[in-house]
N, C-alpha and C positions, 0 to 999 in steps of 0.2 A: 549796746545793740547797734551793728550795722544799719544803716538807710540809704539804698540808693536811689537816685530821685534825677528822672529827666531836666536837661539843663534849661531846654527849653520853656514847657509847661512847670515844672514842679512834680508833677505827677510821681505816686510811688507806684505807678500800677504798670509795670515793666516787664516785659518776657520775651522769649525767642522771636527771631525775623520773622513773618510769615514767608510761605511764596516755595522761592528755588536757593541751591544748594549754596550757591553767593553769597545769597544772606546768613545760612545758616554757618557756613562759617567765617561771617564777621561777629556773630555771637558769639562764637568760638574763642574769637581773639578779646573777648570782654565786651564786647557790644552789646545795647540794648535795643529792644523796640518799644518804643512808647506806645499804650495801646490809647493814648486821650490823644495827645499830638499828630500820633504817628512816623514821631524823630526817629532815625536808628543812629546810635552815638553810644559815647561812653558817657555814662551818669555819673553822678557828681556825688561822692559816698561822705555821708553826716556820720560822727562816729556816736551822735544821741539825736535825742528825739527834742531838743531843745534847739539847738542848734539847726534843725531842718525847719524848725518854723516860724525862727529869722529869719532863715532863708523867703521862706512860702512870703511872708510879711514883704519882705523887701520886695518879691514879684508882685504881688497885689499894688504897691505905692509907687511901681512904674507906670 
């Protein structure tokens, strides 16, 4: 199972730009919008659910 997850926050809770058509296609090109952060970026893809939260771990002990 794929997991993409904001580089910034962690977060898996990810989806289209809001707003104008700019954003919408840098979605296009792979982008995300964080909706906890608020990053627009490309996310950072866990190919399990084990390895995402190392991940999560590793942000927490920054």
């Amino acid at each position: 199972m794929e997991i993409k997850a904001c580089p910034i926050c962690g977060s898996n809770n990810l989806g289209m730009p809001p707003y104008s058509i700019t954003e919408i296609r840098i979605s296009l090109s792979g982008q995300y919008y964080c909706k906890n952060c608020r990053n627009v970026g490309f996310p950072i893809v866990f190919n399990n659910e084990e390895d995402y939260k190392k991940f999560l771990g590793l942000k927490n002990n920054l």
